[in-house]
N, C-alpha and C positions, 0 to 999 in steps of 0.2 A: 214292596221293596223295603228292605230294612232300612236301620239311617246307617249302619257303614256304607252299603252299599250305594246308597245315597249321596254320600261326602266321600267314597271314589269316585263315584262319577264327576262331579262335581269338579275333584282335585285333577281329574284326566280332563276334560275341557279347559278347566283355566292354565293348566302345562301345554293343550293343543294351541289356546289363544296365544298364549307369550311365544312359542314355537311360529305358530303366524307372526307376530309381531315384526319377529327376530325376522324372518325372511324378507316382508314386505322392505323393511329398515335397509336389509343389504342390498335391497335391488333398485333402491333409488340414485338413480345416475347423478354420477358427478357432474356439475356445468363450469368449463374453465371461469377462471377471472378474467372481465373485460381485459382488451388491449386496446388502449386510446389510437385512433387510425396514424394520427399525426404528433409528435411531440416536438419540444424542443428543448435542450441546454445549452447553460453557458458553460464553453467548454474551456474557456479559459480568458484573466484579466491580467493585464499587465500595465503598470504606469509610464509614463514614458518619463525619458531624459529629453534636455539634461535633470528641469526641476521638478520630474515626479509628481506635477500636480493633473495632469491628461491621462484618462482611464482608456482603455480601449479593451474593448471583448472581442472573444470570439462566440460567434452563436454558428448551431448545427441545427435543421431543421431535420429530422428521420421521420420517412414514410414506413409504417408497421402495419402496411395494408397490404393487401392483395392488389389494389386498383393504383394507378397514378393518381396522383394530386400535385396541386397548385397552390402555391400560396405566393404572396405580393411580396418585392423588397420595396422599401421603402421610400417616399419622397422625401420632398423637401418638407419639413413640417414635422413627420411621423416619429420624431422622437420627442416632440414636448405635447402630441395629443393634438395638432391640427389638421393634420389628414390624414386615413386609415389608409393602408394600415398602421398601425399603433405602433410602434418599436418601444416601449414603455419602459426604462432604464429606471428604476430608484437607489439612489446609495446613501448609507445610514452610515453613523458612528458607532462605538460601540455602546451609545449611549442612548438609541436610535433616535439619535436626530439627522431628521434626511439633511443634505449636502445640496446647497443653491448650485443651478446651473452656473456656470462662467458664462457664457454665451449666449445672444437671442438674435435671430436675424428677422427682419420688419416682412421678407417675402418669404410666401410659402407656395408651394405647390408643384407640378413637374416640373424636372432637371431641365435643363436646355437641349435641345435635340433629340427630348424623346418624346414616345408616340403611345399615352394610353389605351389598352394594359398590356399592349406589345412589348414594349422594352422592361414590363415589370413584372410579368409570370412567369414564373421558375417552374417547370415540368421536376416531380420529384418522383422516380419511379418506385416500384415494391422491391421494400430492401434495402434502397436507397437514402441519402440524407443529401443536405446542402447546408455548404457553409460561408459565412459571411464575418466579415468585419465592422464593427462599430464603434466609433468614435462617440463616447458620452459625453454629454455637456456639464454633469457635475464634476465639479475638481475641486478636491480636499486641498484647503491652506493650510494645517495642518498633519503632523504623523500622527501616525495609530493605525487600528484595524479598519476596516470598513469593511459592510456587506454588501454585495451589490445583490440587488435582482434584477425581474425582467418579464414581460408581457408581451404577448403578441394578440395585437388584436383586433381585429376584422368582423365590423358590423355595417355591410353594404347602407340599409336603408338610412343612416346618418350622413353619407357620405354626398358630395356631390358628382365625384366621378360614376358612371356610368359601373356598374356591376356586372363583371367579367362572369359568364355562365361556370366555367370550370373552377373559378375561384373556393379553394377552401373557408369556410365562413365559420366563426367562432373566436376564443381562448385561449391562448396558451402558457402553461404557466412554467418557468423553467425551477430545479430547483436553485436556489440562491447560493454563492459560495463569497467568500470573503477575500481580499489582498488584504497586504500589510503595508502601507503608502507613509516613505518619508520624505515631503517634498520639503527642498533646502532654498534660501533668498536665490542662490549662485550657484552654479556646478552642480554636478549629477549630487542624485540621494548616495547616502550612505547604506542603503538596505533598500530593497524591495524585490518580495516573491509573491509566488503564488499560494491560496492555501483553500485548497477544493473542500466546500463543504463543511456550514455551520456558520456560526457567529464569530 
């Protein structure tokens, strides 16, 4: 064998290998990107009149599964972290310093007249979402911006309610959006909207 003949061969195999290469590369399947089964946002905050110092949210729970799911609304407690589930509300300045509760009540735990996790499992079907209102216990004394966020969060074996079989168990993290709160001593604010998303 001469060496031309040699180093074509050579150049015809290493053009056969990249030629394999090139094929194997194209036939590797795409795998979508997860879809979190259950999510949640805040779909919107508003302060209340007259003095614009009381937040209230809206939260939307969406099922992005195929299967139903269940998750807990809330007790008595579950907004400052004493029974799960969690409702975990934080509000910051723009300077992020979170925002002291107004509020603490000495009792915690089921409503009156209800019966757990009967009165507290939301059936959310595929496709579906659930929405809810919530009253935060931080209230700006001050105007400015503020961020709100927001957690949902269910960790049965901390808890001392009995743990519901169908219960959704984990995290959820919403993304965070901001109001603009000018609460006054007397009479309504002068300004307040809404402003979806960011600081």
């Amino acid at each position: 064998m001469t060496t031309d003949t040699a180093r074509a061969l050579g150049l015809l195999g290493f053009a056969m290998a990249a030629m394999n290469v090139g094929i194997r590369v194209d036939h590797i399947p795409t795998v979508p990107a997860p879809t979190n089964p259950v999510t949640v946002e805040i779909v919107s905050a508003h302060v209340e009149e007259p003095t614009a110092s009381t937040i209230w949210a809206t939260l939307r729970f969406s099922n992005n599964s195929a299967s139903p799911i269940w998750i807990l609304t809330p007790i008595d407690g579950s907004d400052r972290d004493a029974h799960m589930p969690y409702y975990r509300f934080t509000v910051t300045d723009r300077f992020g310093r979170k925002v002291a509760p107004q509020y603490f009540c000495s009792h915690t735990g089921l409503w009156n007249n209800t019966t757990w996790p009967k009165d507290y499992l939301v059936e959310i079907r595929p496709g579906a979402s659930h929405t809810l209102w919530r009253r935060l216990a931080a209230s700006p004394k001050a105007a400015g911006r503020f961020r709100v966020d927001f957690q949902y969060v269910y960790e049965p074996e901390r808890e001392i309610f009995p743990t519901p079989p169908q219960a959704w168990i984990g995290t959820l993290v919403a993304k965070p959006i901001s109001i603009e709160c000018c609460p006054t001593p007397t009479g309504p604010s002068n300004a307040s909207k809404e402003l979806v998303g960011g600081k």
